[in-house]
ZAVEXVEX-232641 format. One record per residue (C-alpha): x, y, z; residue number from 1. Coordinates in steps of 0.5 Angstrom, whole numbers, plus 500, padded with zeros to 3 digits. Layout:
<atoms>
+-----+-----+-----+------+
|   u |   v |   w | kedo |
+-----+-----+-----+------+
|   X |   Y |   Z |  NUM |
...
+-----+-----+-----+------+
</atoms>
This chain:
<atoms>
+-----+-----+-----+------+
|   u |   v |   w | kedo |
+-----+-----+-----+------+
| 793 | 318 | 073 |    1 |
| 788 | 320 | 079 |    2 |
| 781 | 315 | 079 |    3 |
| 778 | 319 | 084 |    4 |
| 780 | 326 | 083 |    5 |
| 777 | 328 | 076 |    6 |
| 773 | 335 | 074 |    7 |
| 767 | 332 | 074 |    8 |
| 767 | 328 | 079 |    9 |
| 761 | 330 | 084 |   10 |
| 758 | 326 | 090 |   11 |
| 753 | 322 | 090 |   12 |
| 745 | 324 | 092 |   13 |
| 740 | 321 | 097 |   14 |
| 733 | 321 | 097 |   15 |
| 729 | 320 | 103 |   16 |
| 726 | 314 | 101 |   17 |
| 731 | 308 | 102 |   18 |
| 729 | 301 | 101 |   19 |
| 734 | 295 | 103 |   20 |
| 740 | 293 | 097 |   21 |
| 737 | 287 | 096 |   22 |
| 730 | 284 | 095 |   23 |
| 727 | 280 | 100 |   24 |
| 720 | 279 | 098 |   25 |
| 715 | 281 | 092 |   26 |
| 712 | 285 | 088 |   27 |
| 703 | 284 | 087 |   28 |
| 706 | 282 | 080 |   29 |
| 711 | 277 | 082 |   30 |
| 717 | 281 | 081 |   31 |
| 723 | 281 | 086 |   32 |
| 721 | 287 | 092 |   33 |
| 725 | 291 | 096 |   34 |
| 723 | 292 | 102 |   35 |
| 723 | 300 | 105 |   36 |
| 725 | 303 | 111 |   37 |
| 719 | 304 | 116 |   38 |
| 719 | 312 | 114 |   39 |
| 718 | 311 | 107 |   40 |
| 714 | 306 | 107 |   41 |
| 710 | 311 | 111 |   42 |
| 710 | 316 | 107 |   43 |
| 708 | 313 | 101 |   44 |
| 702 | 310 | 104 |   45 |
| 701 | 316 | 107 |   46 |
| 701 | 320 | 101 |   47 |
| 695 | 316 | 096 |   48 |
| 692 | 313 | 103 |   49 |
| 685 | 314 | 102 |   50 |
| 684 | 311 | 109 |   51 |
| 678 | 306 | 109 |   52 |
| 678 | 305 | 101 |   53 |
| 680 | 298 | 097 |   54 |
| 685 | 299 | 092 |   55 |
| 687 | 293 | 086 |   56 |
| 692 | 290 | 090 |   57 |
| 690 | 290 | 097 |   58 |
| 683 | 291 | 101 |   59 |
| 682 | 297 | 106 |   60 |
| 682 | 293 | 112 |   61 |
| 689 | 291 | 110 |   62 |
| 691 | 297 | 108 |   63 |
| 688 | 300 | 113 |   64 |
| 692 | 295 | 119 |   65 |
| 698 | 296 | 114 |   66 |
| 698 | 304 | 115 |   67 |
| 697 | 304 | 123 |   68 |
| 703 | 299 | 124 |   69 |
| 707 | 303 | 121 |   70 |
| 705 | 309 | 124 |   71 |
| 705 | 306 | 132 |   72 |
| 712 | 304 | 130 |   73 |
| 715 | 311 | 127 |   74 |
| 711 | 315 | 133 |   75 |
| 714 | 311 | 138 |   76 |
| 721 | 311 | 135 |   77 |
| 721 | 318 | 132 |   78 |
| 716 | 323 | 134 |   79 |
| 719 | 329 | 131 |   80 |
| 719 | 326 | 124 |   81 |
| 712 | 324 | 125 |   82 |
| 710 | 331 | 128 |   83 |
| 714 | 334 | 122 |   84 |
| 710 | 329 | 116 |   85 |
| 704 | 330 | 120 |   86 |
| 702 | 337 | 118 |   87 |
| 705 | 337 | 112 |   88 |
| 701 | 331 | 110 |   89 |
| 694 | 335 | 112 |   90 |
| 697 | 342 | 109 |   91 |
| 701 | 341 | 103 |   92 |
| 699 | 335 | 101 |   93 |
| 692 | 336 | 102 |   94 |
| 689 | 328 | 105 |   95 |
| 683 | 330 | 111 |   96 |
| 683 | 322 | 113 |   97 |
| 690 | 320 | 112 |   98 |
| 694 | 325 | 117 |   99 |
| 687 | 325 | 122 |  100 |
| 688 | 318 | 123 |  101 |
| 695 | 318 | 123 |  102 |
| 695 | 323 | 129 |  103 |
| 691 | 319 | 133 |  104 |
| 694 | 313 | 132 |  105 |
| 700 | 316 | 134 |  106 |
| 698 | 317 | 140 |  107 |
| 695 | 311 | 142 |  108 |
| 702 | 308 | 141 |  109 |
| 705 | 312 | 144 |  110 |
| 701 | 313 | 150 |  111 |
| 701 | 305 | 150 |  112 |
| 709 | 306 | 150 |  113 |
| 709 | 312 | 157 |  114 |
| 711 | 317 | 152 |  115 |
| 708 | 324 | 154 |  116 |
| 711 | 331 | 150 |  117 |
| 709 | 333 | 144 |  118 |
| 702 | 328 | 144 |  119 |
| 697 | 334 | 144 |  120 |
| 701 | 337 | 138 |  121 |
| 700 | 332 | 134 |  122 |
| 692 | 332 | 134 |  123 |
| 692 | 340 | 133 |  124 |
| 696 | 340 | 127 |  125 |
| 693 | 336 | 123 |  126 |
| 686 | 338 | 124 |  127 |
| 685 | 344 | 119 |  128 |
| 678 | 345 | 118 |  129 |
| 672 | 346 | 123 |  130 |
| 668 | 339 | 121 |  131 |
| 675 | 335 | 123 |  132 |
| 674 | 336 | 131 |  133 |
| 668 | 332 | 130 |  134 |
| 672 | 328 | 125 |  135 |
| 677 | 327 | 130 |  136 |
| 672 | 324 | 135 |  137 |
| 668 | 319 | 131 |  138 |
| 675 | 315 | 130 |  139 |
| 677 | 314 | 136 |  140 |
| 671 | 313 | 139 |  141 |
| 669 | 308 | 134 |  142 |
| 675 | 305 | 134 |  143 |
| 677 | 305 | 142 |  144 |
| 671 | 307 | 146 |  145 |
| 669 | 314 | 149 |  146 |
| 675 | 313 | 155 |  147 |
| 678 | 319 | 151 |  148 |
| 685 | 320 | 153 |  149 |
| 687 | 328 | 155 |  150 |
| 692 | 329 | 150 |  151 |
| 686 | 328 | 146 |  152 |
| 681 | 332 | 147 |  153 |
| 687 | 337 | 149 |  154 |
| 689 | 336 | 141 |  155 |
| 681 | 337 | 139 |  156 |
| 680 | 343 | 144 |  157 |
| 686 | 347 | 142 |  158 |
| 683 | 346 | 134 |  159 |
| 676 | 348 | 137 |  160 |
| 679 | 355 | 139 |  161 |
| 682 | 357 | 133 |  162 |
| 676 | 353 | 128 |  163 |
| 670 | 353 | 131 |  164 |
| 667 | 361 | 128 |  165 |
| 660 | 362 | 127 |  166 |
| 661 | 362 | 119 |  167 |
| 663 | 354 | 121 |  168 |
| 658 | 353 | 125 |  169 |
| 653 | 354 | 120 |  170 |
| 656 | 350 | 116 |  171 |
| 658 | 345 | 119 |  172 |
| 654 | 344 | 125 |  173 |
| 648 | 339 | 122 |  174 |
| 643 | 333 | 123 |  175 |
| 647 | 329 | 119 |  176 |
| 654 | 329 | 123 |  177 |
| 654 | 324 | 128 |  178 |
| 658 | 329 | 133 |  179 |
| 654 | 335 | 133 |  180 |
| 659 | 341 | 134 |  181 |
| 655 | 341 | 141 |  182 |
| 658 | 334 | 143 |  183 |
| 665 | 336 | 142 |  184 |
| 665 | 342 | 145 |  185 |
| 661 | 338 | 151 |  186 |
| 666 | 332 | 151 |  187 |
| 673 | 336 | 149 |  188 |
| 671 | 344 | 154 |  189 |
| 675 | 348 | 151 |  190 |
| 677 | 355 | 153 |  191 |
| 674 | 360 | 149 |  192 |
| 679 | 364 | 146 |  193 |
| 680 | 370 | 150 |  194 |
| 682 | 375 | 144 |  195 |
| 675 | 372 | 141 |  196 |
| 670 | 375 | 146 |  197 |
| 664 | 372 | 143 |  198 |
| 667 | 365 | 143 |  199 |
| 664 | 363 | 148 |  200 |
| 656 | 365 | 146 |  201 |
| 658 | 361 | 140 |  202 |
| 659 | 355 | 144 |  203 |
| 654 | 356 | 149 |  204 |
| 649 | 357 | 143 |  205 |
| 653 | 350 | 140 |  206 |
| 650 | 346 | 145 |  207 |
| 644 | 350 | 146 |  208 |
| 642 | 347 | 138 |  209 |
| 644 | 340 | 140 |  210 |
| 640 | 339 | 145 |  211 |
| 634 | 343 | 143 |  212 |
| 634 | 348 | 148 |  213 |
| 630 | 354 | 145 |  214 |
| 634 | 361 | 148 |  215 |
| 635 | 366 | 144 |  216 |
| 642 | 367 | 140 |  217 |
| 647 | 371 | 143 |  218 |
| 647 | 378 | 141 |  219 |
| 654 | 378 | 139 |  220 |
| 653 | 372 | 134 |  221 |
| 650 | 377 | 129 |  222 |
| 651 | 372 | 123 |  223 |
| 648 | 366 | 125 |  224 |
| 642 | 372 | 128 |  225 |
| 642 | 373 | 121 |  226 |
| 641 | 365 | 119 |  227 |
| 635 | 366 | 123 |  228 |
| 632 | 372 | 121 |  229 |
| 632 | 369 | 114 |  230 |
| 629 | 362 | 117 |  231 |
| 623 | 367 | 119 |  232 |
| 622 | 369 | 112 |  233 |
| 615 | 366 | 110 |  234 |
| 617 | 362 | 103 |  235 |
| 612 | 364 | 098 |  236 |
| 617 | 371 | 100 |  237 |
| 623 | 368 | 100 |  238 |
| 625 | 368 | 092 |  239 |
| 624 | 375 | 092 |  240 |
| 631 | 376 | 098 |  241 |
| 635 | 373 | 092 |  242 |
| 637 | 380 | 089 |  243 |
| 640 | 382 | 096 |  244 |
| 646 | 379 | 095 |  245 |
| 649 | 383 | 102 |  246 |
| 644 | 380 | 106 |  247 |
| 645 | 372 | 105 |  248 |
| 653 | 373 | 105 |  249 |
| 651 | 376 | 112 |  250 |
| 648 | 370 | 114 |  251 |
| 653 | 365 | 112 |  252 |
| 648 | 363 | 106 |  253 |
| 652 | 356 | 103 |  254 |
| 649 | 355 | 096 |  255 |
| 647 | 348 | 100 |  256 |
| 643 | 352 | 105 |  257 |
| 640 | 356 | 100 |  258 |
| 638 | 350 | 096 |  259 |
| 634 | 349 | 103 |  260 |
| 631 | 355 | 104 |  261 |
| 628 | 356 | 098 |  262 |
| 624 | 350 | 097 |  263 |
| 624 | 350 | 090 |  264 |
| 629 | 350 | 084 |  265 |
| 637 | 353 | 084 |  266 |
| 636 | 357 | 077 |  267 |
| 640 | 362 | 075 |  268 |
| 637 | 367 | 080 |  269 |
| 638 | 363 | 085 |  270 |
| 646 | 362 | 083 |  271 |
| 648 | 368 | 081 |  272 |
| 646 | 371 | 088 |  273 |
| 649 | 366 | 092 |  274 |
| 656 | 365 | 087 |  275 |
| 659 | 371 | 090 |  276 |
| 661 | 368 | 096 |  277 |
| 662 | 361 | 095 |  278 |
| 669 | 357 | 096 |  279 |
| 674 | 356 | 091 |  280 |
| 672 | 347 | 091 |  281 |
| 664 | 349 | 092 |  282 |
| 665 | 353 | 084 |  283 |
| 669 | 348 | 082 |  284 |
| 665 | 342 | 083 |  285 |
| 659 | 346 | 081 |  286 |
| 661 | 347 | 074 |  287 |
| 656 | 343 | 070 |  288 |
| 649 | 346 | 074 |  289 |
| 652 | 353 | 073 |  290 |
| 651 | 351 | 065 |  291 |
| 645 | 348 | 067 |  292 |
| 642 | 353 | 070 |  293 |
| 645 | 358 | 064 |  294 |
| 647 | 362 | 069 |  295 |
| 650 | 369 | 064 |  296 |
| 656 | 370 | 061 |  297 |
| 658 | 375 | 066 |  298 |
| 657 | 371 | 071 |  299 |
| 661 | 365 | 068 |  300 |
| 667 | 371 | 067 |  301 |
| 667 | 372 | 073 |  302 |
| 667 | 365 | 076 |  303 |
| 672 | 363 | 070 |  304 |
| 677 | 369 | 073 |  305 |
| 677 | 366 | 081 |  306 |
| 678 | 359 | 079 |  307 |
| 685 | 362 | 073 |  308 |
| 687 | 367 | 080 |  309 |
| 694 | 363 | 082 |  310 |
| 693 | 366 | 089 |  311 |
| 686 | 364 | 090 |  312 |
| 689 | 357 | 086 |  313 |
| 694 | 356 | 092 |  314 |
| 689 | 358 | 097 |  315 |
| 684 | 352 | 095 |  316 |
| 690 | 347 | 095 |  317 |
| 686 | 343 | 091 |  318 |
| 690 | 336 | 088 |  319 |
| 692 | 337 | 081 |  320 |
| 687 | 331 | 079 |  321 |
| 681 | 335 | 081 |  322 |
| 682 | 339 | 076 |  323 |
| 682 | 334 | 071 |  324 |
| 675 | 332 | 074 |  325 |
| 672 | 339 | 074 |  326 |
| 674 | 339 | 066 |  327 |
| 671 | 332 | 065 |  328 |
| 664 | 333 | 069 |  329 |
| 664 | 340 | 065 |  330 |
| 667 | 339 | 059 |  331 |
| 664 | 346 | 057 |  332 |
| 668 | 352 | 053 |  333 |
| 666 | 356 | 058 |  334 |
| 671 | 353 | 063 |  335 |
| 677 | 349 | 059 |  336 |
| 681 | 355 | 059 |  337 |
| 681 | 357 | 067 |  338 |
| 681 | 350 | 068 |  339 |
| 688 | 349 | 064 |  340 |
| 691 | 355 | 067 |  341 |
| 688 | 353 | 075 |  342 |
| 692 | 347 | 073 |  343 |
| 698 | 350 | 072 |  344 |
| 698 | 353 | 078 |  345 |
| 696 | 347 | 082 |  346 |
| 703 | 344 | 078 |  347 |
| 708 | 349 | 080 |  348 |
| 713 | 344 | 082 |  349 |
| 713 | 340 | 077 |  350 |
| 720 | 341 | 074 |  351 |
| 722 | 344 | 065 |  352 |
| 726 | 338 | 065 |  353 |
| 733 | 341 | 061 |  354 |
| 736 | 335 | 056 |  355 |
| 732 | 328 | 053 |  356 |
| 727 | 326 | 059 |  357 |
| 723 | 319 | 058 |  358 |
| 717 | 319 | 062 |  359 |
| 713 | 313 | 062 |  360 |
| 706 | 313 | 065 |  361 |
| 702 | 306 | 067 |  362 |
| 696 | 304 | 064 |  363 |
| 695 | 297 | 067 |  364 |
| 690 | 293 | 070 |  365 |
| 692 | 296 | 077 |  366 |
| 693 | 303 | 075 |  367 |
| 685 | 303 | 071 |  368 |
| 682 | 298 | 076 |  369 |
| 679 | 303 | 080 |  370 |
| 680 | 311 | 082 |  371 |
| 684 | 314 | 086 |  372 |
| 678 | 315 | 093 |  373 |
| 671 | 313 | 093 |  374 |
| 669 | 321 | 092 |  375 |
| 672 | 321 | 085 |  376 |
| 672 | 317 | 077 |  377 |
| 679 | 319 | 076 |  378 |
| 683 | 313 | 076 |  379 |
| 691 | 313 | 079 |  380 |
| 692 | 311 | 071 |  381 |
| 689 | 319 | 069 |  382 |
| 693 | 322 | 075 |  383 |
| 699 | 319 | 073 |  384 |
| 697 | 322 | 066 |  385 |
| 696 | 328 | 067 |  386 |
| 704 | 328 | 071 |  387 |
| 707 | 325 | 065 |  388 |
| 703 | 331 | 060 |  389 |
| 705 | 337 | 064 |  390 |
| 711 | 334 | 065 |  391 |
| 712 | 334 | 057 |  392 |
| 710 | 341 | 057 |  393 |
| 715 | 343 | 061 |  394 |
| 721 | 339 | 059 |  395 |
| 726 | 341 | 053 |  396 |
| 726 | 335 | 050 |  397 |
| 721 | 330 | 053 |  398 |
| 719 | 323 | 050 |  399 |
| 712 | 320 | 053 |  400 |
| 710 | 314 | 053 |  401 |
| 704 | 309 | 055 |  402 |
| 706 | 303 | 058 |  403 |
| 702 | 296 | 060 |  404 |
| 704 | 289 | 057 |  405 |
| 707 | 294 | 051 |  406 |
| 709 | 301 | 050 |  407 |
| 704 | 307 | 045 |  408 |
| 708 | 314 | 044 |  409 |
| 704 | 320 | 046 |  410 |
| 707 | 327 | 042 |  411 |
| 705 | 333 | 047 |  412 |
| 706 | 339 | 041 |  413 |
| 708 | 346 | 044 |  414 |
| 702 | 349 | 047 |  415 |
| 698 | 344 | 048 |  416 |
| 693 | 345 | 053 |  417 |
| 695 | 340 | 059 |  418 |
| 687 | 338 | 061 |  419 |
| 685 | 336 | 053 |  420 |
| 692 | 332 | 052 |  421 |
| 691 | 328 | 059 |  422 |
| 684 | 327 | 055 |  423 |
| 687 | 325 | 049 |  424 |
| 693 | 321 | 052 |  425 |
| 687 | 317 | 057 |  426 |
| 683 | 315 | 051 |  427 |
| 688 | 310 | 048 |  428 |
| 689 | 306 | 056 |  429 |
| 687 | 298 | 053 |  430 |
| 692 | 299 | 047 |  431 |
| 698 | 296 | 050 |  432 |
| 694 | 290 | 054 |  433 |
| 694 | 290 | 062 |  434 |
| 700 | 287 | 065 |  435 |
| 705 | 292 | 068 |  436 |
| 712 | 291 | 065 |  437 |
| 716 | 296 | 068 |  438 |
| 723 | 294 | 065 |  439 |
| 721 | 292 | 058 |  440 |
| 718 | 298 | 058 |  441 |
| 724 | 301 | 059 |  442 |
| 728 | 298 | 055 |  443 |
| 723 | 299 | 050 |  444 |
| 724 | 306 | 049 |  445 |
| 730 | 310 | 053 |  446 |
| 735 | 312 | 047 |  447 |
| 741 | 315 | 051 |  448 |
| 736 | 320 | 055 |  449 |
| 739 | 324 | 061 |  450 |
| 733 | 321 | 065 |  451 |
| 727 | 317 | 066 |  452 |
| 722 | 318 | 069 |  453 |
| 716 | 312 | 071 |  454 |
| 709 | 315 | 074 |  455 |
| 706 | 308 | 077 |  456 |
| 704 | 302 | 082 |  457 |
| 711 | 301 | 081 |  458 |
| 708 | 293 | 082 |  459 |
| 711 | 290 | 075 |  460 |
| 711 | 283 | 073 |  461 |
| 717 | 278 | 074 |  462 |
| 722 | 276 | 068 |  463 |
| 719 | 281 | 063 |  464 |
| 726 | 285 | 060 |  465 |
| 730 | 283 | 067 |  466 |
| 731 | 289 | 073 |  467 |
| 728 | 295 | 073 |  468 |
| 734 | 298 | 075 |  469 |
| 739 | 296 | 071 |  470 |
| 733 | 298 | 065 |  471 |
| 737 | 305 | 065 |  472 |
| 745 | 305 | 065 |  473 |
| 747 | 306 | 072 |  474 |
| 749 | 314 | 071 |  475 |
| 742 | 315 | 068 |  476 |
| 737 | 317 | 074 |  477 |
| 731 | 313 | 074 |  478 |
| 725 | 317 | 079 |  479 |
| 720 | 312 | 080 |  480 |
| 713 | 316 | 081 |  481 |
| 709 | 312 | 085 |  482 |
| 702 | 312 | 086 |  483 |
| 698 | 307 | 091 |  484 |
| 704 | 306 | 096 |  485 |
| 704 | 299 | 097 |  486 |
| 709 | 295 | 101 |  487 |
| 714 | 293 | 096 |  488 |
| 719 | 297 | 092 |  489 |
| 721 | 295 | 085 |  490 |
| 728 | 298 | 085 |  491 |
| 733 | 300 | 091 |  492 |
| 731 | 307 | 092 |  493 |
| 734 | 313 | 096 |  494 |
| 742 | 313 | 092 |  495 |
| 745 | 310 | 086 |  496 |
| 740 | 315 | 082 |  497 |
| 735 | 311 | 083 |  498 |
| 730 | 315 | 087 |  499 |
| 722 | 314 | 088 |  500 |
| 717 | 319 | 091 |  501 |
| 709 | 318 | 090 |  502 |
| 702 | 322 | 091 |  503 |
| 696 | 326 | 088 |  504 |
| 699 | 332 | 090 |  505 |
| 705 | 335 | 086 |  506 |
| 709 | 337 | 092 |  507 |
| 714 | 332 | 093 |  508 |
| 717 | 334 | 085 |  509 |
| 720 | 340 | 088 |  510 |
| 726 | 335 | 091 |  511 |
| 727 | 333 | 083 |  512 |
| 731 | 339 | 082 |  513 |
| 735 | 339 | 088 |  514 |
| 737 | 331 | 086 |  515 |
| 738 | 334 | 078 |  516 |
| 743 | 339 | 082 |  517 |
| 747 | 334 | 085 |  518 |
| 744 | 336 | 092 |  519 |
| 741 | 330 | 097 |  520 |
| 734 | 332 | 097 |  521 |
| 731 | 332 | 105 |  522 |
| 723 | 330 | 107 |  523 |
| 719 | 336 | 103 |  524 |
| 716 | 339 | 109 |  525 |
| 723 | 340 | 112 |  526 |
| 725 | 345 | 105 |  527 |
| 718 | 347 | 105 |  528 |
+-----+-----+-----+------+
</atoms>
């Protein structure tokens, strides 16, 4: 009889984050660790790192060391790799800091090594939006001094040419940024583009307002024209420009600049003139002043029908917790609805498990003791959650459970809207003690389910319910979600159906089907 040559023999699929076999360290909570490769120690990090803020286990200084030691490393063994991450890391998975530091740290190191090629790339694929050049250039000076290497300013100067427009500049371009717009294009010289014929009155006129010159705007920038002419308009006259929606939209008028202007309250007028042109984030963070305000039902329809638009959800690529947070700062009825289904969009990849799944969703004192950046309430416990629950929604058959010291069943009905169980499932956090047990937890509640599924730190205690990896039978694959990134892995990872993946975005889930499907899943930017 053959032992190797049966019908339903199939190999074995890898994952890309790949520990050591065998532990050599610890975790945060005393369990036995194993330790990553750089690339997926690198890319946990990268993906929940926000750069310059503590998190339960380790404070942002050594965080912060930890992630550019590793970058400095990978930039110089493996620069492709990086380039690849690098945008992906800024684009699909939606971190600023991260990808901005990486970047530059990148060439740093492999300045420091005598590696030229691909150096000025790096800096302008990772800088997306139009304050991110100036961005870009605090870091280094902050860090190294004013000696700003070539590639550098070749990087920044490249994203000044495809960012810098006159909508950018007038809203980005403030007193409060420490590089003006004006100094970047001062330190970096970019070319203007030549298919933008009036880029280089814009620059011009960039530093003409840095330093306070007088001249007149170029006739070719009629927007920020525009902006001056508003300006001019005495301000006992101004309330009444509100009802000409047209002429603030052609001035780039933000709702910030608006609040400026008029010198007095944004009441719903003042709203309803300026929503028409605000960005996806602006109106979702706007929620509860909307409803202070009491802007009108039509108003609020229409707002409520771009934030549910998939296409205008996917534009925005918000992370799927800012959601959670709109929903909790403006808990209205007006919203609740949209919400969910912005919320559906933003969680496209998260997988409709087929068979039994057992998904366990950290609540311990490391998941709840902080939140996920300093701009933001929501703990990695409440993002974790709202994973968990979207996954319970989808699946055929999906057991959800809360786990710290003890477990707590959470039942997810049919239909149940997604923002309201995430709610739901957060107010029973403390009923299951502090301690993070990983193990016992699992051992606790898998009854012979087709997978298990663990939304967490992955920093478990020792000695409660023995290894995690062995918490499952062997053939059942375990997918450890992991959502603060740091050194020590409590399993091997990357074969034997053992896998992690990590981050506030849902974009790694799309490699969870490819596994299921008997496929070795890649890096995501390379099947994206």
């Amino acid at each position: 009889m053959a032992k190797f040559n049966r019908r339903n023999t199939r190999a074995v699929p890898t994952s890309p984050v790949t520990t050591e076999t065998s532990p050599s360290g610890r975790t945060h909570e005393g369990a036995p660790g194993y330790a990553r490769d750089a690339k997926g120690e690198l890319f946990l990090l990268a993906v929940s790192n926000m750069v310059g803020e503590n998190t339960f286990y380790e404070k942002a200084g050594d965080r912060d060391e930890r992630f550019r030691t590793l970058v400095h490393r990978v930039a110089v063994e493996d620069v492709q790799w990086l380039a690849g991450f690098l945008p992906w890391l800024r684009g699909e998975a939606n971190l600023r800091s991260a990808p901005i530091v990486a970047a530059l740290e990148a060439v740093r190191a492999r300045l420091a090594a005598g590696l030229a090629g691909g150096n000025r790339q790096l800096v302008a694929g990772v800088l997306q939006r139009a304050d991110e050049p100036g961005e870009a250039l605090a870091y280094w000076m902050s860090r190294y001094g004013r000696a700003v290497p070539k590639p550098v300013k070749r990087g920044i100067g490249d994203a000044v040419r495809r960012l810098y427009t006159e909508r950018s500049l007038l809203k980005y371009d403030t007193d409060g940024s420490g590089f003006r717009f004006g100094d970047v294009v001062d330190l970096v010289h970019p070319a203007p583009d030549p298919g933008r014929p009036w880029q280089g009155g814009l620059f011009q006129h960039a530093l003409d307002r840095r330093h306070s010159r007088g001249n007149p705007v170029p006739d070719a920038l009629r927007m920020i024209r525009a902006r001056s002419e508003l300006l001019s308009v005495p301000v006992a006259e101004r309330r009444a420009v509100l009802a000409d929606q047209e002429r603030l939209a052609s001035a780039g008028m933000t709702w910030e600049a608006l609040a400026g202007w008029l010198q007095g309250p944004m009441d719903a007028e003042a709203w309803t003139s300026v929503i028409p042109s605000m960005g996806y984030m602006a109106l979702m963070r706007n929620l509860r002043n909307f409803d202070e305000a009491g802007v009108s039902d039509e108003v609020a329809d229409r707002i409520a029908a771009k934030l549910a638009d998939p296409a205008e959800v996917a534009r925005s690529r918000q992370l799927p917790f800012r959601f959670y947070s709109a929903h909790q700062t403006a808990p209205s009825q007006r919203w609740g609805h949209a919400l969910d289904r912005a919320l559906t969009s933003a969680t496209r990849n998260v997988p409709a498990f087929g068979g039994r799944t057992l998904i366990l969703v950290d609540t311990s004192a490391s998941m709840t003791g902080g939140s996920v950046s300093a701009r933001s309430a929501v703990t990695p416990a409440q993002a974790a959650a709202l994973f968990g629950v979207a996954l319970a929604a989808r699946g055929d058959s999906v057991d959800l459970y809360g786990f710290a010291d003890g477990v707590f069943r959470h039942e997810v009905g049919p239909g149940a809207s997604v923002l309201k169980e995430v709610a739901r499932f957060c107010g029973r956090i403390g009923e299951v003690g502090h301690g993070t047990q990983i193990a016992g937890s699992v051992r606790a509640t898998y009854r012979g389910h087709d997978r298990v599924v663990i939304l967490s730190d992955m920093q478990t205690m020792n000695g409660h319910g023995g290894s995690v990896t062995e918490a499952a039978p062997a053939h059942v694959p375990m997918y450890g979600y992991n959502l603060q990134g740091y050194r020590r892995a409590a399993m091997p990872t990357g074969t034997g159906n053992r896998h992690e993946f990590g981050g506030f975005s849902d974009a790694v889930f799309r490699m969870i089907p490819l596994l299921e499907a008997g496929e070795s899943a890649s890096w995501p930017w390379l099947r994206a």
